[in-house]
N, C-alpha and C positions, 0 to 999 in steps of 0.2 A: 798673579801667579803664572808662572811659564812653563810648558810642558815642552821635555822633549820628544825628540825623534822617533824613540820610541812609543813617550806616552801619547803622541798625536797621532801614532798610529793605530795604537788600541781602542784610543777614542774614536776613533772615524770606523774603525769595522763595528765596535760600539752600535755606531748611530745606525750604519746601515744596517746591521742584525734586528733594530729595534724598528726601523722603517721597517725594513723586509716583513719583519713579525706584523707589525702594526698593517701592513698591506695584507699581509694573510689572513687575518683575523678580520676586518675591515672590508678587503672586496673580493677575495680568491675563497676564503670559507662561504660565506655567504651565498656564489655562485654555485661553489662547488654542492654546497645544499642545496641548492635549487633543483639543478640538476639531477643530484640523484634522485630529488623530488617527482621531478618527470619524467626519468627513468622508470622509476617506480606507477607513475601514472600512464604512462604508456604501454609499461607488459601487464599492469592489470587493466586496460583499454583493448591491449591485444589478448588476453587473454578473457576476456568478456566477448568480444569481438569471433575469435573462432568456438566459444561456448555457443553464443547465437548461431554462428553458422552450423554447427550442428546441429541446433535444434531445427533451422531452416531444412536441410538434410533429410529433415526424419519428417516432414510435411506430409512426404507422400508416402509414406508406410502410414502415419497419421490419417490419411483420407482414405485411405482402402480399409483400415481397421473400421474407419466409422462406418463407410459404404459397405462393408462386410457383416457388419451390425445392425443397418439399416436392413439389410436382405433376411437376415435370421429373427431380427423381428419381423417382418412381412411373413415368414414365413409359418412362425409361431402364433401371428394373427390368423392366419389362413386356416386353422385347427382349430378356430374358438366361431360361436354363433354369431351371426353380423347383431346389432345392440338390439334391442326393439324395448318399447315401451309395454303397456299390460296390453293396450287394445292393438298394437302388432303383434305382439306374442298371442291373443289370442287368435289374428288372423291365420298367421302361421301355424297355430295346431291344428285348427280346423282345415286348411288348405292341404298342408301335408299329410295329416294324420284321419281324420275323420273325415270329411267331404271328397275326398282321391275320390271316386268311381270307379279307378281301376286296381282296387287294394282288394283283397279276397274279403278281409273279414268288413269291408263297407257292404260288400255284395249280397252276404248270408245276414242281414238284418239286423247288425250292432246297432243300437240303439243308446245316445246320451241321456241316462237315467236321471242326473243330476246338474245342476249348473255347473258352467265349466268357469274354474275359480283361477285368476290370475294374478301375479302382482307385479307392480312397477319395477320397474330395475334398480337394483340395489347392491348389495355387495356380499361376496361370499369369500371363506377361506378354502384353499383347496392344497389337501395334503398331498403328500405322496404317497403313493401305496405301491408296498412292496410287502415282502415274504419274508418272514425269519425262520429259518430252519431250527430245528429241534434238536439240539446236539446231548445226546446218550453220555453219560458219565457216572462211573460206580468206581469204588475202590480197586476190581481187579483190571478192570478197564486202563484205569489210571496204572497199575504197575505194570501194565503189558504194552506199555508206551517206551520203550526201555531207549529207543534212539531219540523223540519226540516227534516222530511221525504225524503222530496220531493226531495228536494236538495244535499242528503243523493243517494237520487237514481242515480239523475243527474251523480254528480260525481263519480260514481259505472261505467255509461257506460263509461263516457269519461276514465275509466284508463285505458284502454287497450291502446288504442291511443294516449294519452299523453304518457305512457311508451316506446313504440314503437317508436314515434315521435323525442323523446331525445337517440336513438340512431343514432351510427354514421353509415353512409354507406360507403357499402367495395368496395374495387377494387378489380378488376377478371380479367385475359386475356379473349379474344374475339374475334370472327371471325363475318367476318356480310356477308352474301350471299342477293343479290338482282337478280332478272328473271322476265319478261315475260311469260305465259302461254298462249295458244291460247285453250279454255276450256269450256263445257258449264257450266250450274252454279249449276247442284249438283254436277261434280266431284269438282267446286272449293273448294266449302263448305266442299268434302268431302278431297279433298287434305290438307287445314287448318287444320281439324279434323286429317289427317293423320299425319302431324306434334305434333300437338298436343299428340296423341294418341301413338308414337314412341316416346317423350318426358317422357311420363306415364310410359310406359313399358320400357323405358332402364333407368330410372332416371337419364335424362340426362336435365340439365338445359340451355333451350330455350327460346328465346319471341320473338313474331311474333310484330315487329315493325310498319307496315302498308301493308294494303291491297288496291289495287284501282281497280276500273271498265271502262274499256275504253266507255264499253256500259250497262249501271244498266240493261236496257230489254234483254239483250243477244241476239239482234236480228241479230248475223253475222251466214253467212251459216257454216254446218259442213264439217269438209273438204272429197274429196272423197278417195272412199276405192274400194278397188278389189272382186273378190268373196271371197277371204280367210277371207275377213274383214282387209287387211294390209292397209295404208292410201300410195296413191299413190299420191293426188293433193297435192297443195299448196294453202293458204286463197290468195283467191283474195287480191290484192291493191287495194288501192285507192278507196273502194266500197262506194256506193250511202248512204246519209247519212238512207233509207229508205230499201234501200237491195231489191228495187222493182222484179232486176231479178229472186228472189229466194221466193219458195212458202215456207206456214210456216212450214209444213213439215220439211223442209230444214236450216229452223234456230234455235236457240239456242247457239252461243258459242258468245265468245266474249276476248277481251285481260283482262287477271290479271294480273295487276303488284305484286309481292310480295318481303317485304323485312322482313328478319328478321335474328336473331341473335343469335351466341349459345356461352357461357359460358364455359370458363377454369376454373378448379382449379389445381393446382400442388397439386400432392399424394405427403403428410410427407416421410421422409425417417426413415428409422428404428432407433431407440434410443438406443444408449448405454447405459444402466444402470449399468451395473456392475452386479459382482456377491451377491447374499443372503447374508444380513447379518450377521455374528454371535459372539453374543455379548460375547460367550464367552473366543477368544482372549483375552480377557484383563484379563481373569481368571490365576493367578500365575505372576512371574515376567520378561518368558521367554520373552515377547514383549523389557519389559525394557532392558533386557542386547543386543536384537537385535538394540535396537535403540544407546545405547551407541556403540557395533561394528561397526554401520555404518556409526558415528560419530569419531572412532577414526579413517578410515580410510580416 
Protein backbone atom coordinates (compact mmCIF):
# COMPACT_ATOMS: atom_id res chain seq x y z
CA UNK A 1 0.00 0.00 0.00
CA UNK A 2 1.35 3.54 -0.80
CA UNK A 3 0.60 6.58 0.86
CA UNK A 4 0.71 9.85 -0.27
CA UNK A 5 1.92 13.11 0.48
CA UNK A 6 -0.53 13.80 2.19
CA UNK A 7 -1.24 10.68 3.85
CA UNK A 8 2.57 10.48 5.11
CA UNK A 9 1.99 13.51 6.52
CA UNK A 10 -0.87 12.79 8.82
CA UNK A 11 0.81 9.70 9.56
CA UNK A 12 4.08 11.04 10.85
CA UNK A 13 2.30 14.08 13.08
CA UNK A 14 0.22 10.71 13.99
CA UNK A 15 3.33 9.12 15.34
CA UNK A 16 4.66 12.09 16.90
CA UNK A 17 1.30 12.99 18.81
CA UNK A 18 1.47 9.48 20.00
CA UNK A 19 5.22 9.66 21.08
CA UNK A 20 4.66 13.09 22.58
CA UNK A 21 1.55 11.44 24.44
CA UNK A 22 3.38 8.35 25.15
CA UNK A 23 6.32 10.58 26.80
CA UNK A 24 3.79 12.45 28.81
CA UNK A 25 2.13 9.89 30.28
CA UNK A 26 5.54 7.69 30.66
CA UNK A 27 8.14 10.24 32.03
CA UNK A 28 6.75 14.00 32.24
CA UNK A 29 3.42 12.79 34.31
CA UNK A 30 5.28 10.74 36.50
CA UNK A 31 7.71 13.53 37.44
CA UNK A 32 5.48 16.02 37.34
CA UNK A 33 3.73 13.89 40.24
CA UNK A 34 6.48 13.59 42.01
CA UNK A 35 7.13 16.89 42.23
CA UNK A 36 4.07 18.14 43.31
CA UNK A 37 4.52 15.33 45.70
CA UNK A 38 7.30 17.40 47.25
CA UNK A 39 5.93 20.41 46.90
CA UNK A 40 3.47 19.27 48.94
CA UNK A 41 5.99 17.59 51.40
CA UNK A 42 8.04 20.46 51.78
CA UNK A 43 5.11 23.28 52.68
CA UNK A 44 3.80 20.70 55.17
CA UNK A 45 7.74 20.30 56.35
CA UNK A 46 7.75 24.12 56.26
CA UNK A 47 4.82 24.48 57.67
CA UNK A 48 5.61 21.96 60.67
CA UNK A 49 8.77 23.60 60.77
CA UNK A 50 7.58 27.30 61.84
CA UNK A 51 4.67 25.35 63.95
CA UNK A 52 7.87 24.22 66.09
CA UNK A 53 9.45 27.40 65.91
CA UNK A 54 6.72 28.76 67.68
CA UNK A 55 6.23 26.64 70.00
CA UNK A 56 10.31 27.01 70.59
CA UNK A 57 9.08 31.01 70.91
CA UNK A 58 6.78 30.47 73.64
CA UNK A 59 9.78 28.42 75.85
CA UNK A 60 10.29 31.27 77.76
CA UNK A 61 6.75 32.53 78.59
CA UNK A 62 6.74 28.60 79.37
CA UNK A 63 9.47 28.88 82.02
CA UNK A 64 8.46 31.95 83.77
CA UNK A 65 4.80 30.42 84.00
CA UNK A 66 6.35 27.36 85.73
CA UNK A 67 8.83 29.60 87.80
CA UNK A 68 5.73 31.70 88.65
CA UNK A 69 3.96 28.65 89.79
CA UNK A 70 6.85 27.38 91.62
CA UNK A 71 6.80 30.81 93.73
CA UNK A 72 3.04 30.67 94.39
CA UNK A 73 3.37 27.36 95.57
CA UNK A 74 6.22 28.06 97.96
CA UNK A 75 4.18 30.48 98.98
CA UNK A 76 1.01 28.69 99.62
CA UNK A 77 3.34 26.09 101.43
CA UNK A 78 4.57 28.87 103.70
CA UNK A 79 0.83 29.27 105.23
CA UNK A 80 0.51 25.52 106.13
CA UNK A 81 2.29 23.71 109.48
CA UNK A 82 5.83 22.18 108.44
CA UNK A 83 4.64 18.02 108.36
CA UNK A 84 5.23 16.42 111.87
CA UNK A 85 4.53 12.90 112.92
CA UNK A 86 2.36 12.32 116.39
CA UNK A 87 5.60 12.44 118.60
CA UNK A 88 6.62 16.00 116.67
CA UNK A 89 3.33 17.27 116.97
CA UNK A 90 3.38 16.43 120.39
CA UNK A 91 6.71 18.27 120.80
CA UNK A 92 5.40 21.09 119.29
CA UNK A 93 2.33 21.54 121.40
CA UNK A 94 4.09 21.29 124.40
CA UNK A 95 7.01 23.54 123.26
CA UNK A 96 4.70 26.31 121.87
CA UNK A 97 1.78 25.91 123.77
CA UNK A 98 2.11 24.50 127.35
CA UNK A 99 5.83 24.40 128.45
CA UNK A 100 6.52 28.52 126.94
CA UNK A 101 7.35 29.96 130.48
CA UNK A 102 6.74 33.08 129.11
CA UNK A 103 2.81 32.57 128.18
CA UNK A 104 0.67 34.23 131.08
CA UNK A 105 -1.62 31.49 131.41
CA UNK A 106 1.64 28.76 131.93
CA UNK A 107 2.57 31.31 134.76
CA UNK A 108 -0.95 31.41 136.70
CA UNK A 109 -0.88 27.39 137.19
CA UNK A 110 -2.68 25.68 134.03
CA UNK A 111 -2.32 22.57 134.73
CA UNK A 112 -2.56 19.15 131.87
CA UNK A 113 -5.51 17.31 133.61
CA UNK A 114 -5.46 14.70 130.94
CA UNK A 115 -3.26 12.92 128.65
CA UNK A 116 -2.37 14.80 125.65
CA UNK A 117 -3.73 12.70 122.79
CA UNK A 118 -2.15 12.83 119.29
CA UNK A 119 -2.32 11.40 115.91
CA UNK A 120 -0.15 10.47 113.07
CA UNK A 121 -0.47 12.44 109.93
CA UNK A 122 -3.08 11.79 107.94
CA UNK A 123 -5.29 13.58 105.67
CA UNK A 124 -8.07 16.05 105.83
CA UNK A 125 -10.56 17.71 103.48
CA UNK A 126 -10.59 21.39 103.85
CA UNK A 127 -13.50 23.56 102.46
CA UNK A 128 -13.88 27.03 101.83
CA UNK A 129 -15.66 28.94 104.04
CA UNK A 130 -17.40 31.85 103.15
CA UNK A 131 -20.73 33.88 103.91
CA UNK A 132 -24.02 33.74 101.97
CA UNK A 133 -26.14 36.56 102.56
CA UNK A 134 -29.84 36.47 103.25
CA UNK A 135 -31.50 38.09 100.42
CA UNK A 136 -35.37 39.41 101.56
CA UNK A 137 -38.06 38.68 99.00
CA UNK A 138 -41.89 39.00 99.26
CA UNK A 139 -44.50 39.86 96.59
CA UNK A 140 -44.53 43.70 97.05
CA UNK A 141 -40.90 43.55 97.10
CA UNK A 142 -40.77 41.82 93.85
CA UNK A 143 -43.45 44.51 92.12
CA UNK A 144 -41.39 47.43 93.51
CA UNK A 145 -38.54 46.18 91.38
CA UNK A 146 -40.13 47.88 88.36
CA UNK A 147 -36.50 48.74 86.48
CA UNK A 148 -34.70 45.29 88.08
CA UNK A 149 -32.52 47.10 90.16
CA UNK A 150 -33.26 45.32 92.90
CA UNK A 151 -32.76 42.08 91.77
CA UNK A 152 -29.59 43.43 89.86
CA UNK A 153 -28.38 43.90 93.60
CA UNK A 154 -29.57 40.76 94.94
CA UNK A 155 -27.47 38.89 92.61
CA UNK A 156 -24.32 41.19 93.08
CA UNK A 157 -24.19 39.95 96.84
CA UNK A 158 -25.02 36.34 96.32
CA UNK A 159 -21.74 36.13 93.69
CA UNK A 160 -19.13 35.83 95.88
CA UNK A 161 -20.75 32.81 97.33
CA UNK A 162 -22.05 31.09 94.52
CA UNK A 163 -18.38 31.45 92.97
CA UNK A 164 -16.86 30.30 96.02
CA UNK A 165 -19.61 27.41 96.63
CA UNK A 166 -18.69 25.74 93.08
CA UNK A 167 -15.36 25.26 93.95
CA UNK A 168 -14.00 22.04 94.92
CA UNK A 169 -12.35 21.28 98.25
CA UNK A 170 -8.81 20.28 98.78
CA UNK A 171 -7.07 17.65 100.65
CA UNK A 172 -4.14 18.49 103.06
CA UNK A 173 -2.17 16.22 105.51
CA UNK A 174 -3.16 16.63 109.16
CA UNK A 175 -2.39 16.11 112.63
CA UNK A 176 -5.29 16.53 115.30
CA UNK A 177 -3.99 17.02 119.02
CA UNK A 178 -6.87 16.73 121.73
CA UNK A 179 -5.99 17.70 126.04
CA UNK A 180 -7.52 18.44 129.05
CA UNK A 181 -6.41 21.77 130.76
CA UNK A 182 -7.23 22.14 134.49
CA UNK A 183 -7.44 26.46 134.01
CA UNK A 184 -9.46 29.34 135.06
CA UNK A 185 -11.34 31.04 132.30
CA UNK A 186 -9.20 34.17 131.19
CA UNK A 187 -6.11 31.98 130.62
CA UNK A 188 -8.59 29.72 128.72
CA UNK A 189 -9.82 32.35 126.59
CA UNK A 190 -6.44 33.48 126.54
CA UNK A 191 -4.75 30.01 125.74
CA UNK A 192 -7.48 29.89 122.55
CA UNK A 193 -6.30 33.48 121.67
CA UNK A 194 -2.74 32.01 122.11
CA UNK A 195 -3.38 29.53 119.40
CA UNK A 196 -4.87 31.53 117.39
CA UNK A 197 -2.46 34.41 117.71
CA UNK A 198 0.74 31.83 116.94
CA UNK A 199 -1.35 30.74 113.99
CA UNK A 200 -1.28 34.72 112.85
CA UNK A 201 2.24 35.26 113.42
CA UNK A 202 3.82 31.99 112.02
CA UNK A 203 1.27 31.60 109.13
CA UNK A 204 0.78 28.52 109.98
CA UNK A 205 -2.69 27.02 109.08
CA UNK A 206 -4.82 25.76 112.28
CA UNK A 207 -8.65 25.26 113.37
CA UNK A 208 -9.57 24.92 116.68
CA UNK A 209 -12.27 22.07 116.26
CA UNK A 210 -14.05 22.24 119.78
CA UNK A 211 -13.79 23.63 123.03
CA UNK A 212 -15.80 22.19 126.22
CA UNK A 213 -16.36 23.27 129.86
CA UNK A 214 -16.43 20.68 132.36
CA UNK A 215 -17.78 23.69 134.57
CA UNK A 216 -19.30 27.02 132.49
CA UNK A 217 -19.11 28.92 136.39
CA UNK A 218 -15.51 27.82 136.84
CA UNK A 219 -16.20 27.16 140.28
CA UNK A 220 -13.29 24.41 141.05
CA UNK A 221 -10.49 25.58 143.49
CA UNK A 222 -7.05 26.83 142.30
CA UNK A 223 -4.55 24.45 142.83
CA UNK A 224 -1.88 25.15 145.64
CA UNK A 225 1.37 26.78 145.15
CA UNK A 226 4.54 27.43 147.52
CA UNK A 227 6.12 30.74 148.40
CA UNK A 228 7.93 30.75 145.01
CA UNK A 229 4.55 30.66 143.50
CA UNK A 230 5.60 26.83 141.86
CA UNK A 231 2.12 24.58 142.23
CA UNK A 232 2.87 22.03 144.59
CA UNK A 233 -1.00 20.34 145.01
CA UNK A 234 -3.00 18.40 142.97
CA UNK A 235 -7.11 19.37 141.98
CA UNK A 236 -9.01 17.52 144.31
CA UNK A 237 -11.19 14.36 142.97
CA UNK A 238 -14.32 13.64 143.14
CA UNK A 239 -15.28 17.48 144.46
CA UNK A 240 -18.75 18.35 145.66
CA UNK A 241 -20.96 19.29 142.88
CA UNK A 242 -20.94 23.00 144.96
CA UNK A 243 -17.16 23.05 146.06
CA UNK A 244 -18.75 24.06 149.53
CA UNK A 245 -15.15 23.37 151.06
CA UNK A 246 -13.53 26.07 149.36
CA UNK A 247 -14.28 29.83 149.85
CA UNK A 248 -14.60 32.06 146.67
CA UNK A 249 -11.49 33.31 147.04
CA UNK A 250 -10.27 30.07 146.17
CA UNK A 251 -12.34 29.21 143.05
CA UNK A 252 -12.07 29.92 139.48
CA UNK A 253 -10.69 26.99 137.40
CA UNK A 254 -12.34 24.43 135.86
CA UNK A 255 -11.41 21.31 133.17
CA UNK A 256 -11.06 22.43 129.18
CA UNK A 257 -11.31 20.01 126.86
CA UNK A 258 -9.60 21.26 123.68
CA UNK A 259 -9.34 19.78 120.34
CA UNK A 260 -8.01 21.11 117.36
CA UNK A 261 -6.07 20.61 114.22
CA UNK A 262 -3.16 21.80 112.19
CA UNK A 263 -2.71 21.50 108.54
CA UNK A 264 0.18 20.19 106.10
CA UNK A 265 1.08 21.29 102.93
CA UNK A 266 4.23 19.67 100.97
CA UNK A 267 6.68 22.65 99.78
CA UNK A 268 7.09 22.14 95.66
CA UNK A 269 10.33 20.86 94.77
CA UNK A 270 12.40 23.01 92.56
CA UNK A 271 11.63 22.86 88.67
CA UNK A 272 13.76 22.22 86.11
CA UNK A 273 13.45 24.59 83.39
CA UNK A 274 16.19 24.34 81.30
CA UNK A 275 18.51 26.88 80.10
CA UNK A 276 17.36 30.51 78.25
CA UNK A 277 16.33 30.41 75.18
CA UNK A 278 18.03 31.44 72.15
CA UNK A 279 16.36 31.70 69.10
CA UNK A 280 19.15 32.41 67.39
CA UNK A 281 20.61 28.63 66.97
CA UNK A 282 18.54 28.31 64.13
CA UNK A 283 20.31 31.26 62.57
CA UNK A 284 22.75 29.46 59.52
CA UNK A 285 22.70 25.76 58.73
CA UNK A 286 25.19 24.60 61.38
CA UNK A 287 22.17 23.01 63.39
CA UNK A 288 21.25 21.18 60.15
CA UNK A 289 24.46 19.49 59.38
CA UNK A 290 24.64 18.72 63.31
CA UNK A 291 21.43 16.89 62.96
CA UNK A 292 22.35 15.04 59.81
CA UNK A 293 25.76 13.84 61.86
CA UNK A 294 23.88 12.68 64.40
CA UNK A 295 21.65 10.85 62.19
CA UNK A 296 24.40 9.30 60.28
CA UNK A 297 25.76 7.75 63.21
Amino acid sequence: MKFGYRDRIILLIACVVIIFGIGIFVFIKPKYEDMQADKKARDDAENTWNAQLLEFDGIEAKQKYIQDRYQDALKMADNFTPEMDATELDQFFQEKFFNNPNLDYKKNGTKLDASLSVTDEGSSTIGFYYYTPSILTYPLYEYADLDGSLAKAAQEKLEYSDMVSARQAQTAGSGTASFTLYINKKDAFDFIDGIHKYAEDNKDTMIINSVSFSDYDFNGPALERNDDGEITGERPENLPEKYDAFSDEELGYTDVSVSYTVYYMQEPTQPDVGEKYDKTVWDGDEWRNFKLEENAQ
